[in-house]
BAVEX-469089 format. One record per residue (C-alpha): residue number from 1; residue in one letter; x, y, z. Coordinates in pm, 1 decimal, m for minus. Layout:
N
num	residu	c1	c2	c3
NUM	a	X	Y	Z $
...
This chain:
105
num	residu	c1	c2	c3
1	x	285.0	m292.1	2771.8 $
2	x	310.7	m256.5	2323.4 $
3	x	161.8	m49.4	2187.0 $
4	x	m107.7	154.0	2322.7 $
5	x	m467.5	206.7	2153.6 $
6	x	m495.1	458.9	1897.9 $
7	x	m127.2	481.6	1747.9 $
8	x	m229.3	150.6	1525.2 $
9	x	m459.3	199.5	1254.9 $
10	x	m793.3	m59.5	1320.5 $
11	x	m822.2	m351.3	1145.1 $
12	x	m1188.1	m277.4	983.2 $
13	x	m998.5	77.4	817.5 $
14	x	m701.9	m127.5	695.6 $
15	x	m947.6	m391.3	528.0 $
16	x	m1245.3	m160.2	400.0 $
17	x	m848.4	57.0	225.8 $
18	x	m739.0	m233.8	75.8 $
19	x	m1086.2	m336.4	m37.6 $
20	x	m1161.8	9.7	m240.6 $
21	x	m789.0	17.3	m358.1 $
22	x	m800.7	m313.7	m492.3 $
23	x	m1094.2	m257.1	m648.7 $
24	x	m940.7	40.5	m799.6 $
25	x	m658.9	m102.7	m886.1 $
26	x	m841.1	m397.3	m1054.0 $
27	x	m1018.6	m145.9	m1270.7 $
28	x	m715.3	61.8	m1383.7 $
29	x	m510.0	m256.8	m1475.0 $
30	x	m781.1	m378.9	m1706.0 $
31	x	m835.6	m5.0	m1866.6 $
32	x	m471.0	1.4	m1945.9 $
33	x	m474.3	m391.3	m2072.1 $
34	x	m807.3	m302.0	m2271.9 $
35	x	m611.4	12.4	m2424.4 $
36	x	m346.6	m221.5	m2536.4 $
37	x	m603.4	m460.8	m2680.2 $
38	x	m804.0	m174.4	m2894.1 $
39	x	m413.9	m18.4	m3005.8 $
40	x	m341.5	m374.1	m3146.1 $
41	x	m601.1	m458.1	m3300.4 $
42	x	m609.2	m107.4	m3463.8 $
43	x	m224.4	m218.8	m3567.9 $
44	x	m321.9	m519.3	m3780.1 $
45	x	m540.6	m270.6	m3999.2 $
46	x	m194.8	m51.1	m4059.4 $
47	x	32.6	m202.2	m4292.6 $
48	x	240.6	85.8	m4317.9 $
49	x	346.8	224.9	m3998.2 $
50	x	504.7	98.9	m3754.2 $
51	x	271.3	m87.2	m3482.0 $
52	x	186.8	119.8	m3159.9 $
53	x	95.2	m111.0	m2902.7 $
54	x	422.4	m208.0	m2752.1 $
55	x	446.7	126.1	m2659.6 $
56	x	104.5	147.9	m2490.2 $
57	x	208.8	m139.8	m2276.6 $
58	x	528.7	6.3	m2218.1 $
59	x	348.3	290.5	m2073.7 $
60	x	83.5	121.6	m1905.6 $
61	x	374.2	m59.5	m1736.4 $
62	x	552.6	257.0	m1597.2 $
63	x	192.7	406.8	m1515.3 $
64	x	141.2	55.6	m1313.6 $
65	x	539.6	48.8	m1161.7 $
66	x	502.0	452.6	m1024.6 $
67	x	156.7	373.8	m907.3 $
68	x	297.0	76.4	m700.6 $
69	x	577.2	277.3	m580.6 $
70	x	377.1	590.2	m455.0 $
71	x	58.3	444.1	m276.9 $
72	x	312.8	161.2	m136.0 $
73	x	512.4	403.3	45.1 $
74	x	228.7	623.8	120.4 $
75	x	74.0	312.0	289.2 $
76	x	387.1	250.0	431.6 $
77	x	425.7	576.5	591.1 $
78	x	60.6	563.1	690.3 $
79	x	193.2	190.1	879.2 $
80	x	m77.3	29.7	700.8 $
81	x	163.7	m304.5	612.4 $
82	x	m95.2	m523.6	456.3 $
83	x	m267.3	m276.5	238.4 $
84	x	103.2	m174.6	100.8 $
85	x	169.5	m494.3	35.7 $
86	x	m120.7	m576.7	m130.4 $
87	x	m112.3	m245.0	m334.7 $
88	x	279.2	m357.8	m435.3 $
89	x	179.8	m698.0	m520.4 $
90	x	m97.6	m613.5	m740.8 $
91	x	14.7	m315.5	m900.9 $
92	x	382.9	m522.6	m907.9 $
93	x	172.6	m767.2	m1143.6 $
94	x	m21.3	m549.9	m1336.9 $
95	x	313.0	m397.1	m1442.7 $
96	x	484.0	m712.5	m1500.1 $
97	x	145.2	m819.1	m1750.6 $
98	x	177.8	m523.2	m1890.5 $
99	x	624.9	m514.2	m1992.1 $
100	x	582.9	m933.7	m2136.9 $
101	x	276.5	m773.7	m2368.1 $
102	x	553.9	m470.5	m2411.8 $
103	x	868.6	m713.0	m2509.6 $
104	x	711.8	m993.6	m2665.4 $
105	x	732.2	m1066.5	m3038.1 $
């Protein structure tokens, strides 16, 4: 008949995962957005060197892009489908935010 019970991870364990690790993922997207924010505006008070806060976000993003990459595939493994694609969505955009602060003008 399927699949039998126990080889499936339940429902309420998938949700209350992707509950905390959206959470957590929430909270780490706006530290690294807020880091960006504090490196710029200490940028407009240095004339003289060259402003910093590109590379932040540029950093931020790869922090963001290797996150999404590793607890994806861990999730993946772990055939938890939603919560990996969740944590790739979110993560996904968190990186993208971060690379158009990185590239833009």
């Amino acid at each position: 008949m399927g699949t039998e019970r126990g080889t499936r991870p339940s429902t309420g364990l998938q949700v209350a995962i992707g509950a905390l690790l959206l959470v957590l993922d929430l909270l780490v997207i706006a530290w690294l957005v807020y880091g960006y924010g504090i490196t710029g505006w200490a940028d407009s008070y240095d004339e003289v060197n060259a402003p910093e806060a590109p590379g932040v976000a540029r950093q931020g993003a790869w922090i963001l892009a290797g996150a999404a990459v590793v607890t994806g595939g861990a999730l993946l493994a772990l055939r938890l489908r939603v919560t990996a694609a969740v944590q790739l969505a979110v993560l996904g955009a968190g990186a993208l935010l971060l690379h158009a602060l990185a590239v833009r003008p």
